[in-house]
N, C-alpha and C positions, 0 to 999 in steps of 0.2 A: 885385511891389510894390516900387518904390523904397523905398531906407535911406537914414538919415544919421547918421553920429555924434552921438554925445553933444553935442559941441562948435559943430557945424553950426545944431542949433535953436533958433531966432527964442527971443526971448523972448517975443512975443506965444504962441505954441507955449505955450510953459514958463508961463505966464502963465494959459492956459484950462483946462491939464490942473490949473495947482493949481484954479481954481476948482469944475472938473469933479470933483477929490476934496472938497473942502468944501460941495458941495451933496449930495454920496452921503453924506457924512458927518454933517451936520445929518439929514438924510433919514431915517438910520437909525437916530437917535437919537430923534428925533419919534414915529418908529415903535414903538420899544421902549418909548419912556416913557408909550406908552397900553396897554403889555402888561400881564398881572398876573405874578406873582413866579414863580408855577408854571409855567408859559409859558418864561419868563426863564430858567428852571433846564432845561428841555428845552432850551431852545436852545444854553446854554452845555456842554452835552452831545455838542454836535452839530457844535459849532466847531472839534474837531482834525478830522473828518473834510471838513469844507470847507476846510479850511487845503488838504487833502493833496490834493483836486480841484483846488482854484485852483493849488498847485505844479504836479500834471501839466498841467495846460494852460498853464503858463506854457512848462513845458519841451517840449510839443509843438509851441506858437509857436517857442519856439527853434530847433527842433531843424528847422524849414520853410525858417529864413532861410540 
């Protein structure tokens, strides 16, 4: 898989990936806000361990390039 610097990408690049977080971002708010509070509290229970998942796969991508 080709790389490129930081410095290298387009701004249309830099451009869709912000779009690409603000549509996950609305998305997952839409989501939550038809949740009930009990739900809510489960979840937020739940979120250091998906923190610690999303780190390992960040540094398994890493760790490929």
């Amino acid at each position: 898989m080709p790389t490129m610097k930081v410095g290298q990408v387009s701004s249309n690049t830099v451009s869709d990936l912000q779009q690409k977080h603000w549509d996950l971002d609305r998305k997952i708010g839409e989501t939550l806000g038809m949740v009930n509070l009990n739900v809510k509290a489960k979840l937020a229970l739940r979120i250091p361990q998906l923190v610690e998942e999303i780190n390992a796969e960040i540094q398994a991508t890493e760790n490929d390039i």
